[in-house]
N, C-alpha and C positions, 0 to 999 in steps of 0.2 A: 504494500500500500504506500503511493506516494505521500508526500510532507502536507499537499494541499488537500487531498482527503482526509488525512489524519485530523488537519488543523479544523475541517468541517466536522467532524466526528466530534473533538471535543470541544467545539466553538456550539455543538446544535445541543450538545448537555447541558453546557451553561445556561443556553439561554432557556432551556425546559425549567432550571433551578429560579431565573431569573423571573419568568413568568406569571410565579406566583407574589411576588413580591408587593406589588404595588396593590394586590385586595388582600394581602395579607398585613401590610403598615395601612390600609383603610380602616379594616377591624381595631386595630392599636389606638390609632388616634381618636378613636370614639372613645375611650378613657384615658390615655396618654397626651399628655405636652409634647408636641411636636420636636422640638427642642431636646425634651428630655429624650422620649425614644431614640434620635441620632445618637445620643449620648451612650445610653443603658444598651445600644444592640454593638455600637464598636465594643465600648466595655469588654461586655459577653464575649464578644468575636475575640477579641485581643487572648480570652483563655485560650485560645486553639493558636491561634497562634504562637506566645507561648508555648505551649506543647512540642511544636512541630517543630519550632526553634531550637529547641532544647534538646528534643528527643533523636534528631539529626544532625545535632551541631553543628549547625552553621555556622558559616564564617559572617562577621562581620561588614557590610556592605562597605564600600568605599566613599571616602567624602566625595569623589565625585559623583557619586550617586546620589546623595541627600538630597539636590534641589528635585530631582525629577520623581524622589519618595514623596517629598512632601506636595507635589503636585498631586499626586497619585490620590495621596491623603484626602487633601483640598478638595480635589473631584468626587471616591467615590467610597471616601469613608466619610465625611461630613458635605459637601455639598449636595450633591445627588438624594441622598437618603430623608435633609433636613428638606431640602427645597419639594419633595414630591409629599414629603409627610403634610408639609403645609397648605399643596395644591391641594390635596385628599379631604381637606377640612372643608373645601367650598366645590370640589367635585364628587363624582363619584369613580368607584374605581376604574367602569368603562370607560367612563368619558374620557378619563388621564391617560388610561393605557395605551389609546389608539395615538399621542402625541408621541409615542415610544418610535413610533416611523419614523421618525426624524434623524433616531441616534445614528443608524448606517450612513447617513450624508455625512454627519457633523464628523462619526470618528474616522470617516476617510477626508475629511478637506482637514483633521487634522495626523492623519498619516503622512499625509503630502508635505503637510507643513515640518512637523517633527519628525519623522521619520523618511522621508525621502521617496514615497512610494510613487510610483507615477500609472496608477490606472490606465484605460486607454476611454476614449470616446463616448462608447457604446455604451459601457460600466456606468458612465458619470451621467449619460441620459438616461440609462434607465433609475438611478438614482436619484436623479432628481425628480423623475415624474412619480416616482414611490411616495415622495417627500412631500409633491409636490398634493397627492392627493388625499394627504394626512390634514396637510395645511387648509385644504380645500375644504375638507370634513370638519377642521375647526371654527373654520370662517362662517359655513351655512350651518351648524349648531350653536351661533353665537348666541341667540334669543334662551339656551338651556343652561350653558357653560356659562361658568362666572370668570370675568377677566383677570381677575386678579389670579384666579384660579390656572388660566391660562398663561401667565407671564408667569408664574412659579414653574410650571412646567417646564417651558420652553428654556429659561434658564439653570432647570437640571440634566436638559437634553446638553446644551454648553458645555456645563459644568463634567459632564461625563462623559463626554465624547473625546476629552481633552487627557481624563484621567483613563480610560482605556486604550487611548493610542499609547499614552507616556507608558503605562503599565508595560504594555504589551513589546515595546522597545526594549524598558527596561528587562522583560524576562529571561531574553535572548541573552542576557548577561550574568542577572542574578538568578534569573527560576521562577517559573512562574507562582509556586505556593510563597515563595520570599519576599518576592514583591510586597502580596497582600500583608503577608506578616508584616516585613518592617511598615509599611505604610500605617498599619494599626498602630504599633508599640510607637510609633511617631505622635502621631494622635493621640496617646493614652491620658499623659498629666493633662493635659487640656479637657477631655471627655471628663475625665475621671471629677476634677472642676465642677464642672455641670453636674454630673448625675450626684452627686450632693448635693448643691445648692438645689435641685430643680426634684429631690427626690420625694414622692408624694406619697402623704401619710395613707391614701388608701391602695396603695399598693398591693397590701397582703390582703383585700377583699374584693380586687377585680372578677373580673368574668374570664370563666374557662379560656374560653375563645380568646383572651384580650393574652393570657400567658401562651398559647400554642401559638398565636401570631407574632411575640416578641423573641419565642423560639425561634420561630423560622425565618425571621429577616436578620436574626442574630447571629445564628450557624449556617445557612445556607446562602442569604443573600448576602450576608456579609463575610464570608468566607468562602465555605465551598464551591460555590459558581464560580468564584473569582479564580480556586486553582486551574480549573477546567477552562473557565472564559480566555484567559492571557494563555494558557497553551497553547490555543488554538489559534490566537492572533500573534501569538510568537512563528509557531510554526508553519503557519499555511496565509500569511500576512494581513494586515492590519483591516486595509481596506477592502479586501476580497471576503475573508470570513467575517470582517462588520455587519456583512448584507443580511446573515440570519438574522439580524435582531429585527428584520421587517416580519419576522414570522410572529417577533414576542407578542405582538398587541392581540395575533390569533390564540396565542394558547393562554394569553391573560383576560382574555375577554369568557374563556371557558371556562377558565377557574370562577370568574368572577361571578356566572350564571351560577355554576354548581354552588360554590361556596357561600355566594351574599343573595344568592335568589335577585339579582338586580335584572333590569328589563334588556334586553338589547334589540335594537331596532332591525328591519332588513337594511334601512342603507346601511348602518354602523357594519354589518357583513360582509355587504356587499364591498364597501371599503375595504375591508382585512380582504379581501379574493383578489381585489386588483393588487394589493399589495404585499401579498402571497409571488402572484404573476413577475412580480416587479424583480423580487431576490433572484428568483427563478434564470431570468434573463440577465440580471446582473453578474451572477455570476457566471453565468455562461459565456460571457463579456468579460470578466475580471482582467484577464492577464495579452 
């Protein structure tokens, strides 16, 4: 099996793990501080990392790596996480998930940039019209979607697209499970900050639901996906296996059915199919 199947193979796990993320921090934040949750899920994450650290003895990352750790950080331990916790508060988790089309543009115009890749023509058309019919889907639900709600989004698409190209450079160096780690233990004193100050006296009488969902964006979205997601863009490159994340908003929109009983419309579908077609062609065009 070549390097660019490999890197779809574990670029299409990720984004299965990734999937459920955004109605699984919807559930959280019906009891949780948005704030806080960023806080309380690195936290958690940073044990495993920890572990993995430890238990393999890693070496030490390089000061020249630091800047592009704490980018990593920046992006998709506290940005990303805090920014959709907060869009989640004035949307719902359909209506966020489908801005997820977005990410495959953003972390290949920032491949290009940071990493050197140079897609070809056909890739960046069909990319853009994936992109472009997310955008489109945002525009004509504006009457449902709250704006504010929407510019939270769009500035975690940014914020992330920017921390999975750096990621994903970086791994080819340091590992893809290393990455996430030191990016966490970077994060820590400052998380750790918050989830003190911000730590809530009803914590120990939440809702089942509100602990399975700080589980899972704890150890999956904020760890796990991440060893699998930067393999895959380490190995099979940045901008080419980017393109699966045009599938996320399909298998986040079915969680979101299953798990929150929430409505999904035919066009909200019919969007995910064209933008299903879109990855499809894209990478078929990648190289």
């Amino acid at each position: 099996m070549n390097s660019s199947a490999k890197g779809w193979i574990y670029g299409f796990v990720g984004i299965i793990i990734f999937s459920g993320s955004l109605p699984a921090t919807r559930v959280a934040v019906m009891e949780l501080d948005p704030l806080f949750l960023t806080a309380i899920r690195a936290i958690i994450a940073s044990l495993l990392a920890v572990a993995a650290l430890l238990l393999f003895r890693s070496k030490l990352p390089r000061r020249t790596d630091l800047a592009s750790l704490v980018i990593v950080a920046g992006g998709v331990v506290i940005g990303f996480p805090l920014l959709t916790a907060l869009a989640l508060e004035h949307n719902t988790a359909g209506q966020s998930i489908v801005f997820l089309g977005l990410l495959p543009l953003c972390t290949s115009i920032f491949a290009v940039i940071r990493g050197g890749e140079r897609p070809n023509a056909l890739f960046w058309f069909f990319s853009i019209i994936g992109s472009c019919i997310v955008s489109g889907y945002a525009l004509l639900s504006n009457g449902d979607l709250s704006m504010l709600g929407n510019g939270y989004m769009l500035l975690a698409i940014i914020v992330c697209g920017l921390g999975y190209a750096e990621g994903a450079i970086l791994s080819k160096r340091l590992g893809n499970w290393q990455v996430i780690s030191w990016s966490l233990l970077i994060s820590f004193p400052f998380m750790l900050v918050i989830t003190l100050f911000l730590f809530p006296s009803s914590m120990m009488t939440m809702q089942v639901e509100t602990y399975v969902s700080l589980f899972y964006v704890s150890f999956f979205s904020m760890y796990i996906g991440f060893v699998f997601w930067y393999q895959g863009l380490a190995i099979g490159g940045i901008a080419s296996v980017g393109q699966i994340q045009l599938l996320q908003p399909f298998f986040g929109l079915v969680i979101a059915v299953v798990l929150l009983q929430e409505t999904i419309g035919l066009f909200l579908v019919i969007v995910n199919v064209a933008v299903v077609l879109c990855v499809v062609l894209a990478k078929k065009y990648a190289n």
